[in-house]
C-alpha positions as CSV (number, residue, x, y, z in Angstrom):
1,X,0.0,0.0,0.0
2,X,1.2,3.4,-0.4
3,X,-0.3,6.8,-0.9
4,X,-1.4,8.0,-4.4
5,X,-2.2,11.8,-3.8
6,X,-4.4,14.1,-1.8
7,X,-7.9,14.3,-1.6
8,X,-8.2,17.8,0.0
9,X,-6.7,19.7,2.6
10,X,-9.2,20.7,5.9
11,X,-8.1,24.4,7.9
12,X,-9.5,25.1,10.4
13,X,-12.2,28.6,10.8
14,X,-14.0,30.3,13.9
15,X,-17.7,29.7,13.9
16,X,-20.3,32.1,12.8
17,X,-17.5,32.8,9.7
18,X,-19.0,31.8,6.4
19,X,-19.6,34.4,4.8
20,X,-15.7,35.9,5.1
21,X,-14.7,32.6,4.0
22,X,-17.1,32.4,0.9
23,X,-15.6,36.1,0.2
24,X,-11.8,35.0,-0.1
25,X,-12.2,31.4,-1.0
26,X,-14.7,31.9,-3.6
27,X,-14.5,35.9,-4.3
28,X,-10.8,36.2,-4.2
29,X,-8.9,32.6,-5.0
30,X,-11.7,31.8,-7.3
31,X,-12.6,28.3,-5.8
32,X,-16.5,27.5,-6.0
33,X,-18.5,26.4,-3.3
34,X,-19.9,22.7,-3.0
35,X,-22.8,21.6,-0.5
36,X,-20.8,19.1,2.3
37,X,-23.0,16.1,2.9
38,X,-26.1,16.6,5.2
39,X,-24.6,15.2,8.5
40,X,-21.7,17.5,8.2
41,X,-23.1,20.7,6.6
42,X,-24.6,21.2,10.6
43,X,-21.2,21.4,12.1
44,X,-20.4,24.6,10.4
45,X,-17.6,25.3,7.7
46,X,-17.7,25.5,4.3
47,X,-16.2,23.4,1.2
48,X,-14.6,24.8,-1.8
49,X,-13.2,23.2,-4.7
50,X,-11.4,24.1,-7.7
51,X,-9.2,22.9,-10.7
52,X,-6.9,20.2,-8.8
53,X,-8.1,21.9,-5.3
54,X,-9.9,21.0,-2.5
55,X,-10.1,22.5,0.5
56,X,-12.7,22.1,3.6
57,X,-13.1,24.7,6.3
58,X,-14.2,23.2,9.4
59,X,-15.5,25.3,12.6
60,X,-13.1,24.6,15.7
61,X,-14.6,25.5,19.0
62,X,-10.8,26.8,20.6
63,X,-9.6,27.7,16.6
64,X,-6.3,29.0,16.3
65,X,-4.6,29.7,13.0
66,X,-2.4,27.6,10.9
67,X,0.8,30.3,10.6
68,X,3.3,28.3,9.6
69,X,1.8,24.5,8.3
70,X,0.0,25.2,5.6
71,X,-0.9,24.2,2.0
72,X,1.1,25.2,-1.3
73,X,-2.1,25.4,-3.7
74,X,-0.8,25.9,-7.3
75,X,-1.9,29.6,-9.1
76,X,-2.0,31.0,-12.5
77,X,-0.7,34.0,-12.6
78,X,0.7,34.5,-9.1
79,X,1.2,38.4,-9.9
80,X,-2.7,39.2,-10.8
81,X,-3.7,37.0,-8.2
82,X,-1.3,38.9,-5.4
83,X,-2.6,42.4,-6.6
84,X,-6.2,41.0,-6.7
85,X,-5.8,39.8,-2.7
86,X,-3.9,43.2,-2.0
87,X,-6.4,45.3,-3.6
88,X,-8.7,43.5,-0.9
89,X,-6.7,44.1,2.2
90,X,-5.0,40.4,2.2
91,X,-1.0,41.6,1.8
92,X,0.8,38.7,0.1
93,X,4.4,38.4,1.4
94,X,7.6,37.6,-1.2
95,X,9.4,34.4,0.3
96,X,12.9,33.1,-0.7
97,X,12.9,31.9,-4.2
98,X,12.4,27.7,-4.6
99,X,13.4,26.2,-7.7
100,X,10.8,26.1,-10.5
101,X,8.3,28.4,-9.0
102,X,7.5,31.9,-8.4
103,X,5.6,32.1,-4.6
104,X,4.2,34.1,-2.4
105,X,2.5,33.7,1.3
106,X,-1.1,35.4,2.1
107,X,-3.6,34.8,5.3
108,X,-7.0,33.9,4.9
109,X,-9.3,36.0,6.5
110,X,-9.0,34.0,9.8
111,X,-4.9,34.0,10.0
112,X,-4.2,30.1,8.5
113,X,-1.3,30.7,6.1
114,X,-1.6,30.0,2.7
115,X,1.1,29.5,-0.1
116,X,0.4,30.5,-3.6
117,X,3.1,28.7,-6.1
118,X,3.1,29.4,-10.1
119,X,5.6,26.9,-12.0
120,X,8.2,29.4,-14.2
């Protein structure tokens, strides 16, 4: 047995926070929203998928942000995207350069770090 790839990621979000996380998730990065099953959806959090992406944001009662794990989700054009999340008050921080890919660090709207990667 051995592992073949990832299904989806899971950060974690304060309750009562949808609606920022629909804004960034689906307004800013683009990722649409998909209905989590019934006997989840009541826990809170939301799901968003996009092309080669998942990712599920689940409530956590004593939540603190991811700041340093995180996921490295893959971008087209990392520069738009940056100004895009700038423009909206998310500042997207330059990090060492790692070979093959332009990349850059932002926050979500509840403090989990997030790295955006575009292959060069």
């Amino acid at each position: 047995m051995h592992i073949i790839g990832i299904d989806h990621i899971q950060l974690a979000m304060p309750s009562g926070e949808e609606e920022d996380a629909r804004a960034f998730y689906q307004g800013l990065l683009g990722l649409r929203e998909v209905s989590k099953p019934a006997h989840l959806a009541a826990r809170g959090g939301c799901w968003f998928e996009g092309e080669g992406a998942k990712i599920h944001l689940g409530v956590e009662a004593e939540f603190v942000p991811a700041r340093k794990a995180h996921p490295g989700l893959l971008v087209r054009d990392l520069s738009r995207l940056s100004e895009r999340l700038e423009d909206a008050g998310f500042p997207t921080i330059t990090d060492q350069p790692l070979d093959g890919y332009n990349r850059r660090y932002v926050s979500d709207p509840f403090g989990n770090r997030l790295e955006l990667m575009e292959r060069c």
